[in-house]
N, C-alpha and C positions, 0 to 999 in steps of 0.2 A: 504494500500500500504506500503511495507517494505521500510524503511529509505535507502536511498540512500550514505551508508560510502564512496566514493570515494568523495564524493563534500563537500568541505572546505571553509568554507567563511575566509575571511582576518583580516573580524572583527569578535570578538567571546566575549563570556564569559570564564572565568578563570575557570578553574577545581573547583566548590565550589561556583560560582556564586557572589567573592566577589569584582570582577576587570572583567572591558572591556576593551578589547586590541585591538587596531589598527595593524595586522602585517602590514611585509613590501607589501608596495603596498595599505594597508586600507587606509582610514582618516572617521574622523568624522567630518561631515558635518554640519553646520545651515542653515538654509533656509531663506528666504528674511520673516521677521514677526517672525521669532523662537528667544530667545534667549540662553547663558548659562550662571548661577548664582554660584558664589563663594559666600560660608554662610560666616559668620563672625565666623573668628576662625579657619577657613580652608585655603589651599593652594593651588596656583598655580606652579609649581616647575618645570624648566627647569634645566635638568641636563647636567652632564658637554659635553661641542662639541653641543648642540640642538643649534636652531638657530629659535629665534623669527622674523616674516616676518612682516611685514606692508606696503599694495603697496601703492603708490600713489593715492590719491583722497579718501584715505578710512577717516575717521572721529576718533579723540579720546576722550576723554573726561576724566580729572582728576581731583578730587574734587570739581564736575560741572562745569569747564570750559575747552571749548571745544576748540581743534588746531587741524592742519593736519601735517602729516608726515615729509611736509617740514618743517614747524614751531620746531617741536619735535629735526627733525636733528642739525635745528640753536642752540635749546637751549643746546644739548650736546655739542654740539662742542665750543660750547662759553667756557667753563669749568668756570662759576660765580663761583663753589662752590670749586673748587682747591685750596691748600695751596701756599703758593710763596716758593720757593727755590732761598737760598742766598750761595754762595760759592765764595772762597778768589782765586784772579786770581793768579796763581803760576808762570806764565811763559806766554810769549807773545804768547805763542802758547794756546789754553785758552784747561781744560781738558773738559769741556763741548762745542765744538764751537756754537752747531746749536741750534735753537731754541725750547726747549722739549713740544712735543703736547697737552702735559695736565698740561700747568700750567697758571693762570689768570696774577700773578707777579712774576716776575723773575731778580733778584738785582745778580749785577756782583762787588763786594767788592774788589777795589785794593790791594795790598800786596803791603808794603816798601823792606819788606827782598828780595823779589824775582824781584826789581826793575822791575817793570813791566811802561812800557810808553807808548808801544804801540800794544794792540792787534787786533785782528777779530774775529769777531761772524756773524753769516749766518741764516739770515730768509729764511725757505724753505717753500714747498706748505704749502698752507692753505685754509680750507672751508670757506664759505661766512658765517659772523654770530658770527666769532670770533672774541675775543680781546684780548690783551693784555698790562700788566706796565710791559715795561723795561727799567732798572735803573741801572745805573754805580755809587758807591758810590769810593770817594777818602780818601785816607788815613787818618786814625784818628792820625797819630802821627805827620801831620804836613813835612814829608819826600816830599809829592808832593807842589809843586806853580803852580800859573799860572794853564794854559793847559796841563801841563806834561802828565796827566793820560789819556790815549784815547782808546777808545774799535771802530774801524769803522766796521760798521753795515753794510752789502751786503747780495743779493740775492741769492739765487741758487733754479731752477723753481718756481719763482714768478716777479712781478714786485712791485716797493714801491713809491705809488702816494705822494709826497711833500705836507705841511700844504696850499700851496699856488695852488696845483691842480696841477705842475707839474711831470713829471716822473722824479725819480731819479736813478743815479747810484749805489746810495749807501747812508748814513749819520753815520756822526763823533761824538760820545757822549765823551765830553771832561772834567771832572771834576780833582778839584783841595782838598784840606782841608777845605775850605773854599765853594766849590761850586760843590752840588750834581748835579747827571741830572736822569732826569722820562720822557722819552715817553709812550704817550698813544697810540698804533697801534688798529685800525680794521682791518677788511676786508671785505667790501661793494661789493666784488664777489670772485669768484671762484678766487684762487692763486693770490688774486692782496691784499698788505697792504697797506692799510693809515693811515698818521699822523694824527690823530686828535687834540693832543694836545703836546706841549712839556715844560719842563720846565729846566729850566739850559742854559748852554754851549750845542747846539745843531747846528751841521756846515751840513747844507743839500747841497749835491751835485747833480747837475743835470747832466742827459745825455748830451753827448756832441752832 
């Protein structure tokens, strides 16, 4: 029987037999018992725009131990392995105000020159799983006393559960030359932060 040229499969061999190609519309399948082996020394290589999938309930397993998808999502988004970013507050208006999504510690360094006393900074959404140190340092030259120095800390789409279990409106990290501040935030669900721990001049405000 003569070859049938009008029929094209999706999936093929490469002119030369050295690549199999999935066109648009193919996939390469495994079946429940099959698997597929990457040799050592070889690659798996997702080029640029491709988009790796993992549904829900599927199983992973990295250097024999095993998690699922949701576990995987908590540990990116936690960002453990992030650097901190420290930058000097220039003006009350702060140039970074809102909380940047990939960072573990994030220190906000008073300025004398730009007399800074009082600024804002804004926690926005966030996924269940994160954490973060945010820290207000005060001046090294001695220019602030007291509580001069104050960055107050407010929401915009989230809420921030208080060390004491209450909801609050917001909180004031107040430091001086003499007295730094460090909170520890998580987020034990979807868009909501808590205090876990604080250390310094920390004035939590609750809803009224």
């Amino acid at each position: 029987m003569a070859q049938d040229e009008s029929y094209q499969t999706t999936v093929y061999f490469q002119q030369g037999g050295n690549k199999l190609v999935a066109g648009s519309g193919g996939a390469f399948a495994v079946e429940s018992g099959g698997s597929m082996q990457v040799a050592d020394s070889a690659a798996l290589i997702l080029a640029s725009g491709a988009t790796l999938s993992i549904v829900t309930g599927a199983s992973i397993a990295l250097a024999g131990t095993g998690f699922s998808p949701e576990e995987l999502t908590r540990l990116i988004v936690s960002n453990q392995l992030m650097d901190s970013n420290q930058f000097a507050a220039a003006a009350a208006n702060l140039s970074i105000s809102n909380l940047p999504k990939n960072l573990l510690v994030y220190m906000i360094t008073a300025s004398a020159a730009a007399n800074v006393v009082d600024a804002s900074f804004w926690l926005t959404s966030v996924s269940a799983g994160r954490e973060v140190w945010l820290g207000l340092v005060g001046d090294s030259t001695g220019t602030f006393t007291n509580a001069l120095t104050t960055c107050r800390v407010s929401t915009s789409g989230c809420i921030i559960i208080g060390s004491d279990g209450t909801y609050l409106s917001r909180f004031d990290m107040n430091a001086s030359v003499g007295s730094d501040v460090m909170v520890h935030l998580i987020s034990p669900f979807e868009d909501v932060w808590a205090i876990a721990t604080a250390r310094g001049d920390v004035d939590e405000r609750p809803n009224a």
